[in-house]
C-alpha positions as CSV (number, residue, x, y, z in Angstrom):
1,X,12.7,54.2,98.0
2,X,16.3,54.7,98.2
3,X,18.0,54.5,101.1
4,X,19.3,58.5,102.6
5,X,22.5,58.3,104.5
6,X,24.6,61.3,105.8
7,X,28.2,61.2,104.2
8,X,29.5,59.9,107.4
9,X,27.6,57.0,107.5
10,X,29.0,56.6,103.7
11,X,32.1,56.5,105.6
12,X,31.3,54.0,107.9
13,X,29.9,52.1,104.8
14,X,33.2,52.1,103.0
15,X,35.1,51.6,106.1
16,X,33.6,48.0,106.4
17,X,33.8,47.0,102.9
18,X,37.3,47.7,102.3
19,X,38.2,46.9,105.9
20,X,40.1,50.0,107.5
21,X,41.1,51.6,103.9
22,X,39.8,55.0,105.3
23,X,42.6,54.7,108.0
24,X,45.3,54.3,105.3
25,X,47.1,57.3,104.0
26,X,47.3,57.2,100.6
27,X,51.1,56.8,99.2
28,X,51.9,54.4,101.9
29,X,52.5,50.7,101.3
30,X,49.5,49.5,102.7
31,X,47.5,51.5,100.7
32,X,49.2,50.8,97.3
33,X,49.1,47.3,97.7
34,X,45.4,47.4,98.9
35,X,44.5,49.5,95.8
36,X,46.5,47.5,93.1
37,X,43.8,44.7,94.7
38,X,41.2,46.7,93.6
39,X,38.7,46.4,90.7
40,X,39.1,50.1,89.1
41,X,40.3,53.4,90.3
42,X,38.4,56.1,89.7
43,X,40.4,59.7,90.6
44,X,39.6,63.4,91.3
45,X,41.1,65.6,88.2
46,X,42.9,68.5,87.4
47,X,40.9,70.1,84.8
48,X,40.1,72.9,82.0
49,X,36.9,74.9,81.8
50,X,35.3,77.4,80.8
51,X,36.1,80.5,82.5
52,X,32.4,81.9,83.9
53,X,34.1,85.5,84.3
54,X,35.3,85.4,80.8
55,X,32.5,83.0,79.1
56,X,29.3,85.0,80.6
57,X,26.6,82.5,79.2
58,X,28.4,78.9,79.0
59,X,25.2,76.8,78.1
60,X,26.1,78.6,74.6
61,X,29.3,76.9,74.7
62,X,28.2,73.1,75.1
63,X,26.9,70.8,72.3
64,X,26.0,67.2,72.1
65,X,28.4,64.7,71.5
66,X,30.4,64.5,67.9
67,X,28.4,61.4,67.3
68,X,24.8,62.5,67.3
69,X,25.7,65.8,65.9
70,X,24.0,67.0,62.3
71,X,26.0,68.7,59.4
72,X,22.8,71.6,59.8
73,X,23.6,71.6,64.1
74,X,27.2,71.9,63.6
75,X,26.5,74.7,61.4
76,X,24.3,75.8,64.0
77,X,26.8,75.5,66.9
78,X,29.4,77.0,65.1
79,X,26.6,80.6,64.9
80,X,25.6,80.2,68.4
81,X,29.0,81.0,69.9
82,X,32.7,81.6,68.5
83,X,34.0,79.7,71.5
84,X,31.0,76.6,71.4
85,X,33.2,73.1,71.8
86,X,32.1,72.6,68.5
87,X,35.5,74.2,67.1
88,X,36.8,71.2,69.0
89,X,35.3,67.8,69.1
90,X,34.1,68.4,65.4
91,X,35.7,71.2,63.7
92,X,34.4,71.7,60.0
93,X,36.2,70.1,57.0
94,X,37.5,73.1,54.9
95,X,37.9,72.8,50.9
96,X,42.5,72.7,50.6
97,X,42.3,70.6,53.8
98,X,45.6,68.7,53.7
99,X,48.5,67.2,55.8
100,X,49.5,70.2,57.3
101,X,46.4,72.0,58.0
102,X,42.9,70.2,58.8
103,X,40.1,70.4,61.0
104,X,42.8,68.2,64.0
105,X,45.0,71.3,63.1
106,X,42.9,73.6,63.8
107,X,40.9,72.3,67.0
108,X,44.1,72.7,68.1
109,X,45.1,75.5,67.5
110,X,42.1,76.3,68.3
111,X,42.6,74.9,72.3
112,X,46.0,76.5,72.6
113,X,44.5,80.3,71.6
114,X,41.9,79.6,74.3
115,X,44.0,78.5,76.8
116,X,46.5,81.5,76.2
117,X,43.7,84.2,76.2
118,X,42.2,83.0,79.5
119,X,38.7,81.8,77.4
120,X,39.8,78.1,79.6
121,X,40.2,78.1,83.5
122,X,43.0,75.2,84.7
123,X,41.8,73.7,87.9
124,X,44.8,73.6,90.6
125,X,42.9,71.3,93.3
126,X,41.6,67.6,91.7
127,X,38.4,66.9,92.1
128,X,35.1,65.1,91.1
129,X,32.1,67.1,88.8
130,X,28.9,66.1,89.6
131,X,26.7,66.6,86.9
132,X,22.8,66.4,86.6
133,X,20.4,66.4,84.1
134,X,16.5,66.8,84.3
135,X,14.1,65.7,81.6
136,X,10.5,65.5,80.5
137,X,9.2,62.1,78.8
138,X,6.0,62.1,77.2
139,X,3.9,60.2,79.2
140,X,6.3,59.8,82.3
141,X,6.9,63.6,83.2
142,X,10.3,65.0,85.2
143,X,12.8,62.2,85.5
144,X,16.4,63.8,86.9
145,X,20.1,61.5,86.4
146,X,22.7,62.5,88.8
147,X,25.8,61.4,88.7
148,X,29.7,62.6,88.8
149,X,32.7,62.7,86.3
150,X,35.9,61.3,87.2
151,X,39.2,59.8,85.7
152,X,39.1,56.6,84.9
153,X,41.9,54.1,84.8
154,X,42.0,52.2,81.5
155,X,41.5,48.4,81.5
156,X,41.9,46.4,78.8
157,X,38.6,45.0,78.4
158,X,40.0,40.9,78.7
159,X,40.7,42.1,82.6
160,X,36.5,42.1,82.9
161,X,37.0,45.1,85.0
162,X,35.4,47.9,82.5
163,X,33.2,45.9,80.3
164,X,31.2,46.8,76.7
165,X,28.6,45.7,74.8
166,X,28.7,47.4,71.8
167,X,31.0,46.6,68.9
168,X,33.5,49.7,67.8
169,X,33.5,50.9,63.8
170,X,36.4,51.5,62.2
171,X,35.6,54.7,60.6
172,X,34.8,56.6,64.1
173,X,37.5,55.5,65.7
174,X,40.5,56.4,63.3
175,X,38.9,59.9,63.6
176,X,38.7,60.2,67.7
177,X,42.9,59.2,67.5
178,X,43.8,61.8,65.3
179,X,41.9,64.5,67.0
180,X,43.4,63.2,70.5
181,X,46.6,62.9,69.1
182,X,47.0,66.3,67.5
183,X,45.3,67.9,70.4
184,X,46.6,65.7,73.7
185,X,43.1,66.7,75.2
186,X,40.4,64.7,76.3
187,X,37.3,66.7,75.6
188,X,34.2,64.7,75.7
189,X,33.4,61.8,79.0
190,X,31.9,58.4,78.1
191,X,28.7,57.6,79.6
192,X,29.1,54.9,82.1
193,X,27.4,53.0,84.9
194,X,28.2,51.1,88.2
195,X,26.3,49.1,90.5
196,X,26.2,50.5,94.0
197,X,23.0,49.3,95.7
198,X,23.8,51.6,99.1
199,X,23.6,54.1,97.1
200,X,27.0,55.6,99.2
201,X,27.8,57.7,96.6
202,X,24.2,59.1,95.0
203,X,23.7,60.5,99.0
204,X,27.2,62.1,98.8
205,X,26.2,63.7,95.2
206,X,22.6,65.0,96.4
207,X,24.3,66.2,99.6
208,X,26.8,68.6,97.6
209,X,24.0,69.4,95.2
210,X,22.2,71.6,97.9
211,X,24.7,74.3,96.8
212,X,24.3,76.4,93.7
213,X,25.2,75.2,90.8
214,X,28.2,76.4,88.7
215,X,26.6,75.6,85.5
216,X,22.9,75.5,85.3
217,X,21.5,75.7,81.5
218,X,18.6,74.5,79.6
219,X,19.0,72.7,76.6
220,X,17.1,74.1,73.7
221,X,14.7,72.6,71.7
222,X,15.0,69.5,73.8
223,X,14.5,71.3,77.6
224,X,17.0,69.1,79.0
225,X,18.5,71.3,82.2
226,X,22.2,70.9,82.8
227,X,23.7,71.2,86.2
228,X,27.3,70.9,87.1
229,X,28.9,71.2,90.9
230,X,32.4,70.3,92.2
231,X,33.3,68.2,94.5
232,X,36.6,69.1,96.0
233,X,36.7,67.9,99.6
234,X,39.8,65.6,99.8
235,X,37.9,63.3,102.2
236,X,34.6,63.1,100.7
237,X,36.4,62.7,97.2
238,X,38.2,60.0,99.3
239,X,34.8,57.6,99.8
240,X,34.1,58.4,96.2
241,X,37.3,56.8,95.2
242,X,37.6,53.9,97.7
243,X,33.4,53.0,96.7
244,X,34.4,52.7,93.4
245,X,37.7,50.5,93.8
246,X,35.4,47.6,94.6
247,X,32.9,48.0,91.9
248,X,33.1,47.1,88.2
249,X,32.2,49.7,85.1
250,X,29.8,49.0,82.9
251,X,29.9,51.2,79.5
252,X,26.4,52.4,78.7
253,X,27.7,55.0,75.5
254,X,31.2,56.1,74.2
255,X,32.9,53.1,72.7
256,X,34.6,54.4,70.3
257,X,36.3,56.7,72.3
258,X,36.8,54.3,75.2
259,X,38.8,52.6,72.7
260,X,40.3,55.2,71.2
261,X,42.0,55.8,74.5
262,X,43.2,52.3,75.2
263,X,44.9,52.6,71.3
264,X,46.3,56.2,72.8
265,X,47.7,54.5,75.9
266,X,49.5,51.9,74.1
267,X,51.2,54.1,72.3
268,X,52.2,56.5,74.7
269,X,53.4,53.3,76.9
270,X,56.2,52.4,73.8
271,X,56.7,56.3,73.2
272,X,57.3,56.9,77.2
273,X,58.4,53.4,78.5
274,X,59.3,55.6,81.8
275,X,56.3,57.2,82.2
276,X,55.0,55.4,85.1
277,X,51.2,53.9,86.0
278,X,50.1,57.2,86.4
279,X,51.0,59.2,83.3
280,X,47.9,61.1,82.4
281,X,47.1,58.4,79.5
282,X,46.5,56.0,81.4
283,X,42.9,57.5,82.2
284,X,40.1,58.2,80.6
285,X,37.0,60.9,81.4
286,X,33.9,59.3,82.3
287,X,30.1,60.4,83.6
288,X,29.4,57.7,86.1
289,X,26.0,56.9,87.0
290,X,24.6,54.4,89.6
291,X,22.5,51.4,87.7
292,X,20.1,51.6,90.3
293,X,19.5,56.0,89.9
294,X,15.7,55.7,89.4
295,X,16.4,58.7,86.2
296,X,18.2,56.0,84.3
297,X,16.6,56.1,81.0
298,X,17.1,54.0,77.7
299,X,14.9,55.0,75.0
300,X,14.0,52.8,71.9
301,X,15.3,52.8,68.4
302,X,12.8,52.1,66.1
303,X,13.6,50.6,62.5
304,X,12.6,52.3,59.1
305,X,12.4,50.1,55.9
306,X,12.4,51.2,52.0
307,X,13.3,49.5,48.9
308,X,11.2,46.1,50.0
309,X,10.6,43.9,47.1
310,X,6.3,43.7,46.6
311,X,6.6,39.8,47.3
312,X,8.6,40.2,50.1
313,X,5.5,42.4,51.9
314,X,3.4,40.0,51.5
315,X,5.6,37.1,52.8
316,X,6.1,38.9,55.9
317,X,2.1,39.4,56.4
318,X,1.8,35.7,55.4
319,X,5.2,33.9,57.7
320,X,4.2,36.4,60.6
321,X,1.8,34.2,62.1
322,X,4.2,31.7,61.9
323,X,6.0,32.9,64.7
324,X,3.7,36.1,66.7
325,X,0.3,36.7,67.7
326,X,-1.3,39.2,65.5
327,X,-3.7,41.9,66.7
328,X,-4.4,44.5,63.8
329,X,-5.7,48.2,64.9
330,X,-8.0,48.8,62.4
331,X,-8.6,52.8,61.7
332,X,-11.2,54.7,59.4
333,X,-11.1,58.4,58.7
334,X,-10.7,60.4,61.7
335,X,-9.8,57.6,64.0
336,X,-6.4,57.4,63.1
337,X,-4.9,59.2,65.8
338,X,-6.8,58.0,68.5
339,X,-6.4,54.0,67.2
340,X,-2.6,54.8,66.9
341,X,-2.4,56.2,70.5
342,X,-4.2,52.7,71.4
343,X,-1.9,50.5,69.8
344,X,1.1,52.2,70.9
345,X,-0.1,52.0,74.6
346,X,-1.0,48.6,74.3
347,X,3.0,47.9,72.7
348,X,4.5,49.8,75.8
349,X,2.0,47.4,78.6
350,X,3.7,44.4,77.6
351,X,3.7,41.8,80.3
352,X,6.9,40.3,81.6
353,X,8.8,37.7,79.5
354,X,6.1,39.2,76.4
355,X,8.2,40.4,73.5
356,X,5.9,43.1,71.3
357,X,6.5,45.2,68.5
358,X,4.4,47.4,65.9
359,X,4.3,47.4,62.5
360,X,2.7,49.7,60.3
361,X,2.9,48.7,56.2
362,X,2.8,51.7,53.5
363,X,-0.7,51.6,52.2
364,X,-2.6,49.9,54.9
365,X,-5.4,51.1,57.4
366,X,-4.4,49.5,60.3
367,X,-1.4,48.9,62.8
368,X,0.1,45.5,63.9
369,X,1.0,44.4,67.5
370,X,3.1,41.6,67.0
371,X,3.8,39.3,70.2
372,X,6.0,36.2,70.1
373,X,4.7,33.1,70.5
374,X,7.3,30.7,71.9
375,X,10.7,31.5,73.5
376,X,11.8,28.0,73.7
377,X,10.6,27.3,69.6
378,X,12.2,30.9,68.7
379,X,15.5,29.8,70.5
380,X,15.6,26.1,68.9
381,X,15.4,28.2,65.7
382,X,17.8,30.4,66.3
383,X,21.4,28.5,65.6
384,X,23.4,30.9,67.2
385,X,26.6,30.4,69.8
386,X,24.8,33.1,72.3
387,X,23.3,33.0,75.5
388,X,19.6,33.0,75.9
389,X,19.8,36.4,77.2
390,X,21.3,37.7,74.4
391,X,19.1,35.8,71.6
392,X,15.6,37.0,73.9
393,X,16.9,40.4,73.7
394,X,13.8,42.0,71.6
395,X,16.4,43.6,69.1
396,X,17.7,40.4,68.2
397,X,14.5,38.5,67.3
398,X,13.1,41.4,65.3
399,X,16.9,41.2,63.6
400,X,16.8,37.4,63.2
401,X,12.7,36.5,62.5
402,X,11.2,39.8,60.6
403,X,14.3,40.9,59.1
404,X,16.8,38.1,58.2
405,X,14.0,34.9,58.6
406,X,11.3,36.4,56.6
407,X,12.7,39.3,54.6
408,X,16.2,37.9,53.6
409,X,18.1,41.0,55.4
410,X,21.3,39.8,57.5
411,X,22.9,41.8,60.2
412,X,25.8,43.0,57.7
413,X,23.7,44.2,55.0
414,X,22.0,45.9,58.0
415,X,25.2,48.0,58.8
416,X,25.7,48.7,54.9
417,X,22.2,49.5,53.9
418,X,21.2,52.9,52.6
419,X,17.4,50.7,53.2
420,X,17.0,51.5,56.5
421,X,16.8,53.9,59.1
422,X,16.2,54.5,62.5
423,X,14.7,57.4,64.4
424,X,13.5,57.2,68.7
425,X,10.3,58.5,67.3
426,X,7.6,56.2,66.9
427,X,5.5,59.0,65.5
428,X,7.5,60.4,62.8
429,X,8.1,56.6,62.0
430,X,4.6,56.0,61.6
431,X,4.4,59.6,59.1
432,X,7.6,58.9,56.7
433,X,5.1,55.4,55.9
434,X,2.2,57.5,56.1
435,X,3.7,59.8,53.6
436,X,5.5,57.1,51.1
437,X,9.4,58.1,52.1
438,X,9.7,54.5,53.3
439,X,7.5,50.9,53.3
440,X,7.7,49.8,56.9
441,X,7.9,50.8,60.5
442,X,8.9,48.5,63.0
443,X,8.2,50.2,66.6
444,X,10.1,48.5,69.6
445,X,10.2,48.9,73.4
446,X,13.3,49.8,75.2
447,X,15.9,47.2,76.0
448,X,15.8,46.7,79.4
449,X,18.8,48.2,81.6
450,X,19.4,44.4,83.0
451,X,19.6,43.2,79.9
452,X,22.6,45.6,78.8
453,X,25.0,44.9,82.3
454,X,24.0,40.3,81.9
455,X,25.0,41.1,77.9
456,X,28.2,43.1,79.4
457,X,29.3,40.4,82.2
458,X,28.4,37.7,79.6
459,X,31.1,39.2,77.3
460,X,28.7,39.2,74.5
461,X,27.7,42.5,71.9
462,X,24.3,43.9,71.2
463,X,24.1,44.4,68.3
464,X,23.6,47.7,66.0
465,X,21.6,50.4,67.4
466,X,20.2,48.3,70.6
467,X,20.2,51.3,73.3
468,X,20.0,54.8,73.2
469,X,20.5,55.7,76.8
470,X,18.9,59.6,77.3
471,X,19.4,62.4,77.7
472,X,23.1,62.6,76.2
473,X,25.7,64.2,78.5
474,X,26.5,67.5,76.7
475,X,29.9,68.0,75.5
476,X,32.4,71.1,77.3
477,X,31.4,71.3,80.8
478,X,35.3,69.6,81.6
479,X,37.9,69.1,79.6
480,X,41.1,66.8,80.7
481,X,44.5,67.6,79.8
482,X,46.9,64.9,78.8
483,X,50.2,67.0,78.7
484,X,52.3,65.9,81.9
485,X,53.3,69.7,82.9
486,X,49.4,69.8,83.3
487,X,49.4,67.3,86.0
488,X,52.8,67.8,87.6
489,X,51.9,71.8,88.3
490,X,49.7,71.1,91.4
């Protein structure tokens, strides 16, 4: 159970770890030398957002992230609302699109009407958004994530403050600097995590949470409720800050555009050499989330393959007992469902240091449950410069034995293959082979969230399509400003 404290005794709590910083004013010399100490600052904001007495229903105007988001759901979007943050984080691409006028172009122009007409609310006070989302999981039931948006100082990642473990793509991120650019607007927060085993601030977030809501929607089809409160208290916003000076950030999703940001900052640095530590670039939006929240909740990403050569199936039924204990799920007509429902069961009860997966082949009646064998053997096999934690990761042996060992396919024809696919369902994986649209479905387990922060702190990269942390944090509840007339009208 975790720990309930009254936000005074999250004082207290902070007042011992950072020795007397609650008794420093901030601006004096004390308390800029103690903070230049620290490991990140994380800062209350001055903010846009929607304007409820303007914008009478804005659930209308969020959307998912830019990255997740489908030609047919931007189309959607674009339907459900005329102003939906669509028209900014992903405008459409227009037939004459050129130089001058573009889908950047018009995002921003598209910012600067809303702004004028009053559609966008500018914040005078900074503060901290704490945002919640509740969730059904098959299986599980109601699972709820709380956890608060705030400005983030950008670290260059070799200062091990704010850490990765995802590799960026180029494509993406040329993208997320042009729309920053042109706009100077930071619309969407990167998903991010800390460790905080107190629990100082969770207690400070489900204290303010007892009041209503300013934004309380329900996410169709998915029925993910959103919640959003502020949190404007200049003390309580205080312990926030100071909790987080001592705590490294670990990013769980939004690399490209944490990067995108640091390539921003650079820039602005040789455009405004005088700008100062605290020009408005020099931060980044992020949802922060406490590693131990018990909502925390990383789905799998199961693999699709098509195009398989005939021999190559049957070397990987023959070299899979090589390396995994096989247990087949045998099904006849009618059984099908309830053997499936079996078999995936049995892949989630894995025991611990067991590394499962499930295969089903195009044209068989049964399903595989695939176990390794030997971590020590798999390891001596695997000739790589990485950590054991890294090579035991369940994505990386499927990568290294089924795929590259047995089937010939390497990581980088993996990120250039039109061969396969991925999809969180293990269902509709199981029907595309069902139905002949691909050969194979391999079904994972999740990748544990330990896993993720040892890969981070070992300054290693999972690699492709490792976590899918859920739900995804919908896009437009905040929006932060990067113009300094913004920031220097408080």
């Amino acid at each position: 159970m975790r720990p309930r404290y009254s936000v005074a005794f999250a004082a207290a709590t902070v007042f011992r770890g950072i020795r007397g910083a609650l008794l420093t004013p901030p601006g004096s010399q004390v308390y800029c030398a103690m903070m230049s100490d620290s490991v990140n600052d994380v800062r209350p904001f001055r903010a846009l957002h929607y304007d409820p007495s303007v914008v009478k229903n804005i659930g209308d105007c969020l959307s998912q992230p830019y990255d997740v988001i489908s030609p047919q759901q931007q189309e959607a979007y674009y339907r459900l609302h005329a102003y939906n943050v669509i028209r900014l984080i992903l405008n459409r691409i227009e037939p004459g699109d050129g130089e001058n006028g573009n889908r950047y172009t018009r995002a921003r122009a598209e910012l600067d009407r809303w702004r004028r007409d009053g559609i966008l609310h500018e914040t005078v006070r900074p503060s901290f958004w704490i945002y919640e989302q509740s969730f059904d999981l098959t299986g599980i039931g109601r699972k709820t994530v709380k956890g608060f948006i705030g400005a983030v100082r950008l670290r260059d990642y070799a200062e091990r403050r704010v850490l990765p473990h995802e590799k960026v793509l180029k494509g993406p991120l040329e993208d997320r600097i042009r729309l920053t650019e042109e706009t100077d607007t930071q619309f969407e927060y990167i998903w991010s995590l800390y460790q905080d085993r107190a629990y100082v601030i969770d207690n400070i977030l489900d204290e303010q949470a007892k009041d209503a809501p300013i934004i309380d929607y329900v996410e169709k089809p998915i029925d993910v409720r959103h919640r959003m409160w502020r949190l404007t208290d200049p003390s309580t916003c205080e312990i926030v800050r100071r909790t987080m000076a001592r705590l490294k950030i670990y990013i769980a999703d939004g690399h490209h555009r944490y990067q995108t940001m640091l390539t921003i900052r650079d820039r602005m640095r040789k455009r405004f050499p005088d700008a100062g530590p605290d020009a408005p670039w020099e931060y980044i939006m992020m949802f922060l989330v406490n590693s131990e929240h018990e909502g925390l909740t990383i789905l799998p990403t199961h693999r699709l393959l098509n195009d398989i050569q005939v021999d190559s199936l049957f070397k990987l039924g023959a070299d899979i007992l090589e390396h995994f204990h096989v247990k087949k799920y045998t099904f006849r007509d009618g059984e099908e469902g309830e053997v499936r429902r079996r078999w995936l069961r049995d892949l989630q009860d894995v025991g611990p240091g067991d590394h499962s997966f499930g295969a089903y082949i195009v044209n068989t009646n049964g399903y595989y449950l695939l176990t390794l064998r030997d971590e020590e053997a798999y390891e001596e096999l695997v000739k790589l410069d990485y950590s054991s934690a890294w090579k035991l990761l369940d994505v990386n042996i499927l990568n290294t034995l089924i795929l590259e060992r047995i089937l010939g396919i390497t990581e980088e024809q993996l990120s250039l293959s039109t061969s396969i696919a991925y999809t969180k369902d293990a269902n509709e994986a199981v029907e595309k082979v069902r139905a002949g649209e691909m050969q194979v479905a391999l079904i994972l387990n999740p990748t544990a969230l330990g896993d993720v922060i040892t890969i981070a702190e070992n300054d290693e990269k999972m690699p492709r399509k490792s976590t899918h942390f859920y739900p995804k944090p919908v896009s437009g509840l905040v929006f932060y400003p990067m113009d300094r007339d913004f920031h220097a009208a408080k």
